[in-house]
N, C-alpha and C positions, 0 to 999 in steps of 0.2 A: 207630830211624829219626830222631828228635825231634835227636840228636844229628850227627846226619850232615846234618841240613837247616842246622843253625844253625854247623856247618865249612861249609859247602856259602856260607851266608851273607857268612860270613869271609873266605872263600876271593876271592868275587865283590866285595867292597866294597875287598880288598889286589889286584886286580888293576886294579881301575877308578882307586885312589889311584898303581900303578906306571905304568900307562899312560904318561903322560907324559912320567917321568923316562927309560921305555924310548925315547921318540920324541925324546929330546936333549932336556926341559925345556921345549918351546918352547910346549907350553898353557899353563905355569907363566908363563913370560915373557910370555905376549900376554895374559893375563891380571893382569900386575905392572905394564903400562904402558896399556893401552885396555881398553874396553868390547871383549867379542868381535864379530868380522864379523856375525853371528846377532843377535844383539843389537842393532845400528844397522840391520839390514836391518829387524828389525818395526817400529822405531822410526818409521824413511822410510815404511816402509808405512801405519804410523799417519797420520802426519802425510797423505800425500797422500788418504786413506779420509777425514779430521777434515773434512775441507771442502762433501761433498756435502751435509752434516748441519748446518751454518751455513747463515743467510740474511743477505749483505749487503746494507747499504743499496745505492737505485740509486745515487748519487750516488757510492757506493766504484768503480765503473768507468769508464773514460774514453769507450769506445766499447763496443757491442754486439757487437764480434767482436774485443776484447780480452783477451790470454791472462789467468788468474790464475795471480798472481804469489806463489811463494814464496821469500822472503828469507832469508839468513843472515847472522846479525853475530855477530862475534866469532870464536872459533875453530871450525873446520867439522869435525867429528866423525864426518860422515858420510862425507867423498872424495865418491868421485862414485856411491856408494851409491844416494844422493836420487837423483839427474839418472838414472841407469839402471832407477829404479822410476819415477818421475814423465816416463818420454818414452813417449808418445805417448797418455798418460791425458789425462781431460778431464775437465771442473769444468761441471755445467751449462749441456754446450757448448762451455766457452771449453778452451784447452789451456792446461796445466800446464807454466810457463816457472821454471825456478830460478834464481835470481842470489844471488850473495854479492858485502854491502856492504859499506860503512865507515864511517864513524862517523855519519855522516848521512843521512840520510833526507826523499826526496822527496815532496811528498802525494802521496797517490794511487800510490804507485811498488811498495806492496806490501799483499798482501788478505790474507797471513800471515809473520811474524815467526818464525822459530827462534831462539831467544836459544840464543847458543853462551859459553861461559867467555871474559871477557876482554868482555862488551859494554859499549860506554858507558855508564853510566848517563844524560846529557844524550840518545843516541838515545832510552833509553826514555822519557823525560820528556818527549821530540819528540812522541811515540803518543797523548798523554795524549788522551782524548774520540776519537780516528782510529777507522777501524773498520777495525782491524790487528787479526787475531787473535793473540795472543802464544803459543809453543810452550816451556817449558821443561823441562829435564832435572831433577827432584830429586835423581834418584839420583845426578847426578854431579856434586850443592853449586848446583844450579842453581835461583833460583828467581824467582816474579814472572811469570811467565806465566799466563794463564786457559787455557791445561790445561799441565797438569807431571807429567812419565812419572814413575811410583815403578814399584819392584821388589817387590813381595807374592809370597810365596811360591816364590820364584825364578822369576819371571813380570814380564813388563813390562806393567802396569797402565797408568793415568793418572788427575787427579780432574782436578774442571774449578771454576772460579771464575768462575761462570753471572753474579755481582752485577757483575765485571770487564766482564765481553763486555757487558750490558746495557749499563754506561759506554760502552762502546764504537759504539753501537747496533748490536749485533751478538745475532742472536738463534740459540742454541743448539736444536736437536732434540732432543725429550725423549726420545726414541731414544737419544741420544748421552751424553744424561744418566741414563739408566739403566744404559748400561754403565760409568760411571766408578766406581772406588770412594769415593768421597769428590764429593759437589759441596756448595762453598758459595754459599749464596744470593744 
């Protein structure tokens, strides 16, 4: 029997590696050029979950019944991914508006930051002291955000740089800090 489970094993692990190549290659391919669709979907989900678990300053909003705002600079990784997880959610009330910017940044113009590949470095040195939360990718060379998705165990994690946000006056949920793998202080 001991034998037949461990063909049995073989068997399962050469058809999960042909799959692909039976379906014309194309996991191979979306996998040689992006992150998978799955992949950016928990991403966006992250990101729009990260927010309830923040407390910004008041002074971060313009009005009381103004949406919070989350930005993209650089290259946008997500398509319209984000905007179809983040419509019709809400933020302590306010609704969840996303915009993608360009090299500059307006005060006040955004409560979260997605750093995408390709962002200024001048925008982020604009943030410096802002109480812009910063979002960045490790996994994909991306870094300098106070929380940065890694990939653990073929799993999308994130740590968070609790001593960033503090700069920021932006205060983290120890909630939110218990699920990161990595926070530095």
């Amino acid at each position: 029997m001991a034998p037949l489970t461990g063909s049995l094993a073989l068997w399962q692990r050469l058809c999960t590696l042909a799959l692909p190549l039976l379906a014309g290659g194309s996991a191979i391919a979306l996998a040689a050029n992006a992150p998978p669709p799955l992949e950016q979907a928990v991403k966006a989900s992250y990101i729009t979950k990260f927010a309830p678990f923040i407390e910004w300053p008041a002074g971060a909003f313009a009005n009381p019944d103004g949406p919070f705002m989350i930005c993209l600079a650089g290259h946008d990784a997500f398509g319209s991914t984000l905007d179809e997880i983040a419509r019709g959610q809400k933020v302590k009330g306010r609704r969840i508006q996303v915009r993608r910017i360009g090299d500059t940044l307006s005060p006040g113009a955004c409560h979260m930051l997605v750093i995408g590949e390709g962002t200024p470095n001048a925008l982020l040195a604009q943030l410096a002291g802002q109480p812009v939360l910063t979002v960045a990718d490790r996994s994909a060379g991306l870094d300098g955000g106070m929380i940065r998705f890694v990939r653990r165990a073929g799993r999308v994690r994130f740590e968070i740089d609790n001593g960033a946000a503090r700069v920021a006056h932006l205060a983290i949920s120890s909630k939110l800090l218990d699920l990161a793998v990595t926070v530095a202080r």
